[in-house]
C-alpha positions in Angstrom: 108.5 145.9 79.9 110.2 143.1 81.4 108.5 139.1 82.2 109.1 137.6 85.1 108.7 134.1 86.5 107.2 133.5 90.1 108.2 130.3 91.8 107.4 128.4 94.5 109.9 126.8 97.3 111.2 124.1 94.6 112.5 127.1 92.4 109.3 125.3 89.9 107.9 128.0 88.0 103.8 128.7 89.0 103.0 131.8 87.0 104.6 134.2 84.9 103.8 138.1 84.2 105.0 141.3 82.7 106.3 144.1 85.1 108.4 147.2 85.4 111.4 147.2 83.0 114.7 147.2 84.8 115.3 151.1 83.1 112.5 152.3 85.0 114.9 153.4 88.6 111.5 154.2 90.6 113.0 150.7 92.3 116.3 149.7 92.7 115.7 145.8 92.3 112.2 144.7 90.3 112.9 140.8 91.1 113.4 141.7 94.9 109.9 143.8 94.9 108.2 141.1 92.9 109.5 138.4 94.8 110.4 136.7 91.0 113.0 136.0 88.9 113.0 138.2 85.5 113.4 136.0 82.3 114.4 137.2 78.7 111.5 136.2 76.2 114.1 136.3 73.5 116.5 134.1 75.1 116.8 130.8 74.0 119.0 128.0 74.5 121.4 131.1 76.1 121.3 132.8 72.6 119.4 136.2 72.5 117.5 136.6 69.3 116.9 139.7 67.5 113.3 140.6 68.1 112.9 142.0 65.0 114.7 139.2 62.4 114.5 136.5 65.0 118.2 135.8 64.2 121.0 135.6 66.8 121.4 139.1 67.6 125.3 140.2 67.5 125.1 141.3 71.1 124.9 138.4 73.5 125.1 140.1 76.3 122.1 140.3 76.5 121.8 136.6 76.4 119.9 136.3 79.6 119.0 132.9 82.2 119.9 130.9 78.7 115.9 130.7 78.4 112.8 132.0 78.8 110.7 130.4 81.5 107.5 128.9 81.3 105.1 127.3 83.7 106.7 123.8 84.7 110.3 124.8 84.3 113.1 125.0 86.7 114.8 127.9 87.9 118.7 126.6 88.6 120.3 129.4 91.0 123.5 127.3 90.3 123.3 127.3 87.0 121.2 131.1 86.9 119.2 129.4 84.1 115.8 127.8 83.7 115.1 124.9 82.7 112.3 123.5 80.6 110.5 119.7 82.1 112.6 117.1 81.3 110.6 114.8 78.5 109.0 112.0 79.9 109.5 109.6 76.8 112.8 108.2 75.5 116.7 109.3 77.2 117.2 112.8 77.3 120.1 114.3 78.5 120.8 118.2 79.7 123.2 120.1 77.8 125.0 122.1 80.5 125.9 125.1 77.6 122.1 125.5 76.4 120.2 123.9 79.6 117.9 122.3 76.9 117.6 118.5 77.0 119.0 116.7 74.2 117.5 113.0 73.0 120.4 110.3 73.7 120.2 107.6 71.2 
Protein backbone atom coordinates (compact mmCIF):
# COMPACT_ATOMS: atom_id res chain seq x y z
CA UNK A 1 0.00 0.00 0.00
CA UNK A 2 1.39 3.26 -1.01
CA UNK A 3 -0.39 7.21 -0.15
CA UNK A 4 -0.39 9.49 -2.58
CA UNK A 5 -1.12 13.20 -2.80
CA UNK A 6 -3.37 14.73 -5.67
CA UNK A 7 -2.67 18.35 -6.50
CA UNK A 8 -4.10 20.88 -8.30
CA UNK A 9 -2.25 23.36 -10.93
CA UNK A 10 -0.31 25.23 -7.97
CA UNK A 11 1.45 21.80 -7.06
CA UNK A 12 -1.16 22.68 -3.50
CA UNK A 13 -2.10 19.42 -2.23
CA UNK A 14 -6.39 18.89 -2.50
CA UNK A 15 -6.76 15.31 -1.35
CA UNK A 16 -4.75 12.44 -0.43
CA UNK A 17 -5.39 8.50 -0.73
CA UNK A 18 -3.95 5.10 -0.54
CA UNK A 19 -3.20 3.14 -3.85
CA UNK A 20 -1.27 0.40 -5.53
CA UNK A 21 2.17 -0.13 -3.92
CA UNK A 22 4.93 0.54 -6.24
CA UNK A 23 5.84 -3.69 -5.95
CA UNK A 24 2.68 -4.42 -7.50
CA UNK A 25 4.30 -4.34 -11.70
CA UNK A 26 0.52 -4.63 -13.09
CA UNK A 27 1.59 -0.81 -13.90
CA UNK A 28 4.73 0.51 -14.73
CA UNK A 29 4.33 4.10 -13.10
CA UNK A 30 1.37 4.36 -10.17
CA UNK A 31 1.94 8.39 -9.93
CA UNK A 32 1.59 8.60 -13.81
CA UNK A 33 -1.94 6.46 -13.70
CA UNK A 34 -3.08 8.38 -10.64
CA UNK A 35 -2.18 11.51 -11.90
CA UNK A 36 -0.47 12.09 -8.14
CA UNK A 37 2.53 12.35 -6.52
CA UNK A 38 3.29 9.26 -3.91
CA UNK A 39 4.34 10.47 -0.40
CA UNK A 40 6.14 8.36 2.43
CA UNK A 41 3.91 8.41 5.61
CA UNK A 42 7.03 7.69 7.56
CA UNK A 43 9.00 10.38 6.23
CA UNK A 44 9.60 13.29 8.11
CA UNK A 45 11.67 16.14 7.97
CA UNK A 46 13.66 13.77 5.08
CA UNK A 47 14.22 11.15 7.93
CA UNK A 48 12.44 7.77 7.41
CA UNK A 49 11.25 6.39 10.65
CA UNK A 50 11.00 2.83 11.56
CA UNK A 51 7.39 1.98 11.47
CA UNK A 52 7.65 -0.30 14.06
CA UNK A 53 9.95 1.76 16.97
CA UNK A 54 9.30 5.07 15.36
CA UNK A 55 13.09 5.69 15.52
CA UNK A 56 15.17 6.77 12.55
CA UNK A 57 15.34 3.71 10.71
CA UNK A 58 19.22 2.82 9.58
CA UNK A 59 18.20 2.85 5.97
CA UNK A 60 17.50 6.23 4.65
CA UNK A 61 17.12 5.45 1.51
CA UNK A 62 14.11 5.10 1.91
CA UNK A 63 13.84 8.66 3.13
CA UNK A 64 11.28 9.77 0.59
CA UNK A 65 9.88 13.66 -0.60
CA UNK A 66 11.60 14.68 3.04
CA UNK A 67 7.70 14.49 4.26
CA UNK A 68 4.60 13.26 4.17
CA UNK A 69 1.97 15.48 2.55
CA UNK A 70 -1.07 16.63 3.79
CA UNK A 71 -3.87 18.79 2.61
CA UNK A 72 -2.57 22.48 2.36
CA UNK A 73 1.11 21.59 1.64
CA UNK A 74 3.26 22.20 -1.27
CA UNK A 75 4.57 19.88 -3.62
CA UNK A 76 8.28 21.52 -4.73
CA UNK A 77 9.32 19.66 -8.04
CA UNK A 78 12.60 21.63 -7.50
CA UNK A 79 13.14 20.64 -4.41
CA UNK A 80 11.06 16.89 -4.97
CA UNK A 81 9.74 17.60 -1.44
CA UNK A 82 6.49 18.82 0.15
CA UNK A 83 6.13 21.31 2.05
CA UNK A 84 3.83 21.92 5.05
CA UNK A 85 1.78 25.81 5.16
CA UNK A 86 4.05 28.18 6.18
CA UNK A 87 2.74 29.49 9.86
CA UNK A 88 0.93 32.53 9.77
CA UNK A 89 2.08 33.97 13.28
CA UNK A 90 5.59 35.10 14.17
CA UNK A 91 9.02 34.73 11.45
CA UNK A 92 9.49 31.43 10.22
CA UNK A 93 12.05 30.49 7.96
CA UNK A 94 12.40 27.12 5.64
CA UNK A 95 15.07 24.90 6.28
CA UNK A 96 16.26 23.88 2.86
CA UNK A 97 17.75 20.20 4.43
CA UNK A 98 14.33 19.32 6.31
CA UNK A 99 11.72 21.61 4.19
CA UNK A 100 10.17 22.24 7.65
CA UNK A 101 9.88 25.90 8.72
CA UNK A 102 11.87 26.92 11.61
CA UNK A 103 10.71 30.06 14.12
CA UNK A 104 13.38 32.94 13.59
CA UNK A 105 13.83 34.79 16.71
Amino acid sequence: MAHYAKLDKNNIVVDMFVGKDETDTSFSNWELYYDAKRTSYNTRGGVYYDPQTGLPHADQSKAFRKNYAGIGYTYDPRRDAFIPPKPEVDNWVLNEQTCLWDKVD
